[in-house]
C-alpha positions in Angstrom: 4.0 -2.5 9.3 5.8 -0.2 11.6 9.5 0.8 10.8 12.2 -0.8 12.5 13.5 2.0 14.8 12.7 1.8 18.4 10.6 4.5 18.3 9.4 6.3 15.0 8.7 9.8 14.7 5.3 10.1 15.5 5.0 7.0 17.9 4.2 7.8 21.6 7.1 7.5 23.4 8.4 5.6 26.8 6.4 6.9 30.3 8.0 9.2 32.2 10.0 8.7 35.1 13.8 7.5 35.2 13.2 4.2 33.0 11.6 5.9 30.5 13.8 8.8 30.3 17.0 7.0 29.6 14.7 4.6 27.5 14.0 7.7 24.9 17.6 8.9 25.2 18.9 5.7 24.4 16.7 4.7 21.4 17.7 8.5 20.0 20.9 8.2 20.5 20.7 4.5 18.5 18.3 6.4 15.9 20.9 9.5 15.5 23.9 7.0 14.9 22.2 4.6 12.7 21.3 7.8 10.6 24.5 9.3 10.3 26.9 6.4 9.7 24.4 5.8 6.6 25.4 9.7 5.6 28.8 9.5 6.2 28.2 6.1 3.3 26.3 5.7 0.9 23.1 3.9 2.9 22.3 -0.2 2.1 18.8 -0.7 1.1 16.8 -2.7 2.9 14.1 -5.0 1.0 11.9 -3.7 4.0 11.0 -0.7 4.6 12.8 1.3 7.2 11.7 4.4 7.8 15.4 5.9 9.1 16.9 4.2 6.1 14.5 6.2 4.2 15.3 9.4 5.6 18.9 8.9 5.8 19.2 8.2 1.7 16.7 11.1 0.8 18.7 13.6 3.0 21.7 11.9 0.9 20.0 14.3 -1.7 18.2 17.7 -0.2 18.2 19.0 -4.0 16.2 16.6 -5.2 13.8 16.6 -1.8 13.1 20.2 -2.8 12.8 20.2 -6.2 10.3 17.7 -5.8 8.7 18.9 -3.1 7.9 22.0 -5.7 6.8 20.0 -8.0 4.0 17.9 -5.7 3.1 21.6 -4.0 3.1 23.4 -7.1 0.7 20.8 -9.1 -1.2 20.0 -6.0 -1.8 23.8 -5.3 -2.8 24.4 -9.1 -5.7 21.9 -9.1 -6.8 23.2 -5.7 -7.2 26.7 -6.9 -9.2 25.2 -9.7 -11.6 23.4 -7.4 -11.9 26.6 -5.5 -12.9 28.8 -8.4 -15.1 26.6 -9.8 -16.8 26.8 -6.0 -16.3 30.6 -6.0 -18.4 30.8 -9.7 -20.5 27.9 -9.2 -19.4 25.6 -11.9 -20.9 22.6 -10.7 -22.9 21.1 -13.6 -21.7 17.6 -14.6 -19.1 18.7 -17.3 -17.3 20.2 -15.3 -16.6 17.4 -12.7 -16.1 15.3 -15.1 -13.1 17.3 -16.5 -12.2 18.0 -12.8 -12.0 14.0 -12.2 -10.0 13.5 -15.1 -7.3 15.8 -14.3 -7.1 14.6 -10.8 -6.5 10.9 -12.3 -4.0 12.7 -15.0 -2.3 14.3 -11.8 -1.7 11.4 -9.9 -0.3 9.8 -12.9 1.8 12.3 -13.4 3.2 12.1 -9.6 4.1 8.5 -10.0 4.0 5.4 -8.3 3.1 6.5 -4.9 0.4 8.9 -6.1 -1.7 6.6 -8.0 -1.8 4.2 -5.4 -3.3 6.4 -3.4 -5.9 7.0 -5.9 -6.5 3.3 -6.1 -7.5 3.5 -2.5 -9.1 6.3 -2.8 -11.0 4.4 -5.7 -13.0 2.1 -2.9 -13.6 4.6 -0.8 -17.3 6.3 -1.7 -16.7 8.2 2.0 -14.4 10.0 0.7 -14.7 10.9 -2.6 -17.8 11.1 -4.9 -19.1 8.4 -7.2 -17.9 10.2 -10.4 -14.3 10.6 -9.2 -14.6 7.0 -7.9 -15.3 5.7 -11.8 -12.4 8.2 -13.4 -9.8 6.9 -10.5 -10.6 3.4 -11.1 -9.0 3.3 -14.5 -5.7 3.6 -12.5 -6.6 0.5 -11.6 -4.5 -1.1 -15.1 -4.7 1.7 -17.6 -2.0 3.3 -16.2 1.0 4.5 -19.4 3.8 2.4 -20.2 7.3 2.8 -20.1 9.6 2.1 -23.3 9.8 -1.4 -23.8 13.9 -0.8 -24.4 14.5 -0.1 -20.5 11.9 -3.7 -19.9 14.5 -5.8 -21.6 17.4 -3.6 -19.8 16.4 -4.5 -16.5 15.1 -8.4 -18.1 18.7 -8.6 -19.2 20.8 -7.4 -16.1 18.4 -8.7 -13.3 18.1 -12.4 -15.2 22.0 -12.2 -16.5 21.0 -13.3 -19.6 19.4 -11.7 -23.3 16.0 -11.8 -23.4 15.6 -14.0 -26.1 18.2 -16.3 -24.6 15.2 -16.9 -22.0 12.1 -16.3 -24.1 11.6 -18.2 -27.8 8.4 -15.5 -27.7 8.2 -12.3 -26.3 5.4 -9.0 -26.9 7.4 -6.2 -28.3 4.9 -3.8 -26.2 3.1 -4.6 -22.6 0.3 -6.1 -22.8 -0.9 -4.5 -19.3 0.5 -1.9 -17.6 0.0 -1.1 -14.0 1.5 1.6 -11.2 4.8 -0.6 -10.0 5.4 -2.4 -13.1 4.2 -3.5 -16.8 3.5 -7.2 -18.3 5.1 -9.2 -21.6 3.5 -12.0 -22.8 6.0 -14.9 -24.0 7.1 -18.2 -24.2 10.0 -20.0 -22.0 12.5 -21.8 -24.1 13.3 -24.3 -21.8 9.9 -26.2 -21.5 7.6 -23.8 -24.3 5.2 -22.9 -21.4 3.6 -19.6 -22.2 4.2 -17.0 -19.8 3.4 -13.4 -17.8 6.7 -11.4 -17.8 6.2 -8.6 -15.2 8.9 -6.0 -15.5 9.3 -3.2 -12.6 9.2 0.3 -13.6 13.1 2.1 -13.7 13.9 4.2 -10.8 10.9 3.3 -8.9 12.9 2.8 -5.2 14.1 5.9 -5.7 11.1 7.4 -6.2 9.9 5.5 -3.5 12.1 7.1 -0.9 11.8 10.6 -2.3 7.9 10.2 -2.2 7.9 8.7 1.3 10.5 10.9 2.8 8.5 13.7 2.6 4.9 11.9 3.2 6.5 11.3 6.0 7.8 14.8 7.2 4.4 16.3 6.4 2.8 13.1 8.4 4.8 14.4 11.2 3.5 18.1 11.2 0.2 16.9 11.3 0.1 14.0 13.5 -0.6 16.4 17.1 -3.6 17.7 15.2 -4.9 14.5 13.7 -4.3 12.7 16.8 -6.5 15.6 18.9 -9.1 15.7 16.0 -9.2 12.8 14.4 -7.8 10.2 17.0 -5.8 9.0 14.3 -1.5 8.6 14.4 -1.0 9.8 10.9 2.9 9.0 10.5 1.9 5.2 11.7 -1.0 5.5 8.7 1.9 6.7 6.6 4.2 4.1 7.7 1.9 1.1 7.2 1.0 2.3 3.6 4.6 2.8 2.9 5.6 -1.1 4.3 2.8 -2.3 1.8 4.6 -0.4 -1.3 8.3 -2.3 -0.2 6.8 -5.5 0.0 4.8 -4.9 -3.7 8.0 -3.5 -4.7 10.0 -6.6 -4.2 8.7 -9.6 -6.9 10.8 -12.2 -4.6 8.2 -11.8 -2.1 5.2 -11.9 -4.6 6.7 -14.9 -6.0 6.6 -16.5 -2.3 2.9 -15.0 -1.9 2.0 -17.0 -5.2 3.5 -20.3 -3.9 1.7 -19.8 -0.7 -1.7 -19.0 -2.7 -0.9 -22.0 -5.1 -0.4 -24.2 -1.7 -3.3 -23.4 0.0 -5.5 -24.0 -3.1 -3.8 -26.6 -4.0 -6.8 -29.3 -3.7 -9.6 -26.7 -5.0 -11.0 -27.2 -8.2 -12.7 -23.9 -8.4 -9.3 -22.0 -8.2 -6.7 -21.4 -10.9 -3.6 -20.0 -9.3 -0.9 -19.5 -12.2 2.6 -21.5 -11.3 6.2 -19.2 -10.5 8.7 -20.0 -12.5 11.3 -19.3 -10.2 14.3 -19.6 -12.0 13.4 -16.5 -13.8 12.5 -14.5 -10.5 14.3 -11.2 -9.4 13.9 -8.3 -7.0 12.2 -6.3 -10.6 11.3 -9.0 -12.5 8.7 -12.1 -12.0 7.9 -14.9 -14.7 4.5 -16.2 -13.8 2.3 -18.9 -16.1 -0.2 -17.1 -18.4 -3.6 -17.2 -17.7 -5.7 -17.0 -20.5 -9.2 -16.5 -18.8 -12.2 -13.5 -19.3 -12.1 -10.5 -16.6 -14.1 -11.1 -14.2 -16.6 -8.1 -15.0 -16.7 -9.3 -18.2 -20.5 -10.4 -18.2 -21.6 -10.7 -22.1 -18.2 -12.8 -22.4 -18.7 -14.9 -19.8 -22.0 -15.7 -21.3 -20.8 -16.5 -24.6 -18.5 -18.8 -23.1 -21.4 -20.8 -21.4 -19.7 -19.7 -18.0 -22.3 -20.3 -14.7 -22.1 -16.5 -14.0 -24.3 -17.3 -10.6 -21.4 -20.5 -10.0 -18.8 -18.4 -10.8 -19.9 -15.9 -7.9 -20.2 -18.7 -5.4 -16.5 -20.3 -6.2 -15.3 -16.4 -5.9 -17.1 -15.8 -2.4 -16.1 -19.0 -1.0 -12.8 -18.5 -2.4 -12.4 -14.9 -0.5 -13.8 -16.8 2.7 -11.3 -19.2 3.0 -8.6 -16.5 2.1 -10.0 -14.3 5.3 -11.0 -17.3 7.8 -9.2 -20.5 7.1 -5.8 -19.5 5.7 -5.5 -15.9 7.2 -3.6 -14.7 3.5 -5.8 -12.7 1.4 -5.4 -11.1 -1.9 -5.5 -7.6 -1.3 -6.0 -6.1 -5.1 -8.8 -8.2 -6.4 -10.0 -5.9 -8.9 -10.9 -6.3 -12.4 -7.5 -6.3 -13.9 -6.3 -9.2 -11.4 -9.1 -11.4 -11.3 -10.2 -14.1 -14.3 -12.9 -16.3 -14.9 -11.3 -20.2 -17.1 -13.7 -21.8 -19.7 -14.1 -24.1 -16.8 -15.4 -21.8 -14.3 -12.8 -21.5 -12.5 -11.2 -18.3 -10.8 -8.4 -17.4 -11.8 -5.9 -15.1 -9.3 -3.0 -13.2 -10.7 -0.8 -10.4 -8.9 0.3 -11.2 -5.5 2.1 -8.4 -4.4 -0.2 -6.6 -2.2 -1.6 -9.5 0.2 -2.9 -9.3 4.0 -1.9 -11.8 6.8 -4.4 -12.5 9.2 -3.4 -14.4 12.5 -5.2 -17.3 13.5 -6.1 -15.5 16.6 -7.9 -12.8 14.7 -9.4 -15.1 12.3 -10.8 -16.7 15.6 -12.0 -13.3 16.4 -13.0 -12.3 13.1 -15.6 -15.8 13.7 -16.8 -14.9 16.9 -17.5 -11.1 15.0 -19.7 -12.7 12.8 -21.9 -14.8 15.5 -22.2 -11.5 17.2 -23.2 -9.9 14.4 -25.9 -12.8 13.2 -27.0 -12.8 16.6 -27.5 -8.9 17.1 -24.9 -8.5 20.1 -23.6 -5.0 19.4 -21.6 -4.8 22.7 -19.5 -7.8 21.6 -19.3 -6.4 18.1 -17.7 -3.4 19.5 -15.4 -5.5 22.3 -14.4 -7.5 18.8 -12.9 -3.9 17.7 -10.8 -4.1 20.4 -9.4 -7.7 20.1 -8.4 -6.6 16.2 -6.7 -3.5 17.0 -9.5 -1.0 16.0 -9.9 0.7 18.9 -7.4 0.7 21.9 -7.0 -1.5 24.9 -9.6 -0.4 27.7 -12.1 2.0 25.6 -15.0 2.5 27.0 -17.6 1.5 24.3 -20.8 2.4 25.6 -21.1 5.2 23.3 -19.8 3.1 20.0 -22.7 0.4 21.3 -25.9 2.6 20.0 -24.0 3.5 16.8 -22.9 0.1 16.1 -26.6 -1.0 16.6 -27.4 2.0 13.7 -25.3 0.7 11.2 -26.0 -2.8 11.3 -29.8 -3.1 12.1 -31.2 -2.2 8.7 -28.7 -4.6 7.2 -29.4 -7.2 9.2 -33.1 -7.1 9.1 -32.6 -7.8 4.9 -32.1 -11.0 2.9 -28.7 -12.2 1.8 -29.2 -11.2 -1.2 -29.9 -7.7 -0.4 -27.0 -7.0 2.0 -24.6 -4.5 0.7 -21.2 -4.3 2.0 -20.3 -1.1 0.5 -23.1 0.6 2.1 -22.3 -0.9 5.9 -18.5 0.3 5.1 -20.1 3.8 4.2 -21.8 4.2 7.5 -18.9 2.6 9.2 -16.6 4.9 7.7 -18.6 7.5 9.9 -17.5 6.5 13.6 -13.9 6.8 12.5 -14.1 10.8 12.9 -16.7 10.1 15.7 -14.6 8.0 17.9 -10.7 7.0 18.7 -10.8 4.1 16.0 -8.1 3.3 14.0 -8.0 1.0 10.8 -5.1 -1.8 10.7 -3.2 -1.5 7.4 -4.3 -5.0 7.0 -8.1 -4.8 8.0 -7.7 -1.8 5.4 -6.9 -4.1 2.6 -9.3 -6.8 3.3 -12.3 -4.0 3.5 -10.7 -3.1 0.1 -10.4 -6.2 -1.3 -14.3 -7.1 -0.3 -15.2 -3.8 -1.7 -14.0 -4.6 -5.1 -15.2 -8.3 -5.1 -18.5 -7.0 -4.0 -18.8 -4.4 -7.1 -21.4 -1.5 -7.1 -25.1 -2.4 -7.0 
């Protein structure tokens, strides 16, 4: 998740002492030279995401780092001062957050890409941010606007090297889904007349990518001495890990190999639908997936009067998410609404692999042995398991995490099944993160996420 320098802004660096001196001057001196020789040409881009590259294309362009940088302060600062008067006059009835929540999901729209993916994790987050912000922000979720269907079939044309209806017999004149990176057709392949998901990538969005990122980054940097004193958090490493996530979403050749990897490892379950790649139609901007023609999965009175085992369905989607997290260590990382279906048969049905999580088999193992400690109420474990998946550093002392631990879970524990709620133990989890040095992995992030939203709110 970490950029490819040697040592990113931000990052400790090297020991002191003679080794770790010319260590430091050495990677700087690589950074400094890798940074200007992209200057002095126009920079390659990297399908990863390099932080250095980053920098040395936006700086390509300090006009357009400023100018944008006005706009984020300027629109940012307006609806602060709102929130501040309506403090300063007491406007708290419900109206008026209610109009507050929708302007902060019209702002982030209106920020782009990078914005409303953070309101999408802000979205699962009810430590954070209040429930009624929580519902607003969830619509950018796959209500997000369209852009004009003429620039789809631009980048269709020049990213497949052929017309559109060279490819397609059938093809939706408008999206029939729109989302933050990208917007779906619905259409036919002429070759073989199997109907198909056409995801198109927005125009310009690497750009703004960069732009966004470059100065996420910069302000990451400011603040990381502070966060890491108050908060025990390395901000420009948070920054970082959320920006590797938007490179690899931002690259349909790699969701395409996420869905084959999905399709594989389901392969022999009959309770999963995972829609076939047709890979001959694959790009960097564009992905041609089958079309799944199923219910959303929140979708109850449908469900019903489709004769669907709502209680079934459940099971097939826990024990589906369970043998993403434990047995095959890949795991959908945007499971909400929008990206999960229930078939006729009761199957459940997966779509959008761009944002996934790899777990390593030694984690999984640890992840297992979490759970035994957790069943069998050993809360010193639980909090050594912290350490052995990257929560909290090598050699903390947890004897003061061990009584809090022992908070959060007992309640929970002492319940039924059926009564547990994940939401709430992530709630009271999300506590000791400003109590204590821990630190959420990007992708320990996603899979809280991803439980979250297959959980739903109770």
């Amino acid at each position: 998740g970490s950029p490819k320098a040697s040592i990113p802004r931000g990052q400790p660096r090297p020991a002191a002492g003679p080794v770790g001196v010319c260590a430091a001057v050495l990677c700087y001196r690589q950074s400094r030279s890798r940074s200007s020789s992209c200057r002095r040409a126009s920079c390659p881009r990297s399908e990863v995401y390099d932080a250095l590259q980053v920098e040395a294309i936006a700086l390509e362009n300090p006009l357009a780092i400023f100018w944008r940088g006005v706009q984020v302060v300027s629109s940012l600062g307006r609806y602060y001062l709102s929130l501040r008067l309506d403090d300063a006059f007491g406007r708290t009835d419900s109206k008026t957050v209610r109009e507050r929540s929708q302007e902060l999901r019209e702002l982030l729209l209106y920020l782009g890409p990078c914005y409303v993916k953070l309101g999408q994790a802000l979205a699962n987050r009810p430590d954070i941010i209040r429930d009624d912000y929580m519902a607003e922000l969830e619509a950018l979720q796959d209500k997000v606007p369209p852009f004009p269907s003429s620039e789809a079939m631009s980048i269709i044309r020049e990213e497949l090297g052929q017309e559109p209806m060279e490819i397609f017999s059938e093809l939706t004149a408008e999206p029939v889904a729109a989302a933050s990176l990208g917007q779906v057709y619905r259409g036919r392949l002429r070759s073989n007349r199997a109907e198909v998901a056409v995801k198109v990538q927005r125009p310009g969005l690497k750009d703004t990518l960069i732009l966004d990122m470059f100065i996420f980054r910069r302000l990451s940097q400011l603040l990381n001495n502070w966060a890491q004193a108050h908060l025990g958090c390395n901000v420009t490493l948070v920054v970082d890990e959320f920006a590797s996530k938007l490179w690899e979403e931002a690259n349909y050749e790699q969701e395409a190999k996420n869905a084959q990897m999905f399709a594989k490892n389901f392969g022999q379950d009959p309770t999963v639908k995972i829609p076939k790649v047709f890979m001959q139609y694959v790009s960097k901007k564009v992905i041609t997936m089958e079309w799944i023609d199923g219910l959303k999965s929140t979708d109850l009175a449908g469900l019903r009067r489709r004769g669907i085992d709502i209680n079934e369905f459940i099971r097939n989607g826990v024990q589906a998410a369970l043998r993403q997290l434990l047995e095959f260590g890949l795991f959908h990382g945007d499971p909400h609404a929008g990206n999960i279906f229930a078939m006729d048969d009761g199957r459940i049905a997966y779509v959008d692999f761009g944002n996934v999580a790899n777990i390593s088999e030694s984690q999984r193992d640890v992840l297992i042995g979490a759970i035994t400690h957790v069943s069998n109420s050993d809360y010193k474990e639980i909090a050594n398991d912290f350490i052995r998946l990257g929560f909290l550093r090598p050699g903390t002392d947890v004897s003061e995490i061990v009584p809090a631990m022992e908070t959060i879970w007992a309640d929970s524990m002492g319940k039924s099944i059926k009564d547990f709620n994940f939401r709430t133990v992530t709630g009271r989890f999300s506590k000791l993160v400003y109590q204590f040095p821990i630190r959420i992995p990007e992708r320990f992030s996603l899979v809280i996420r991803s439980l979250l939203m297959q959980e739903g709110k109770r």
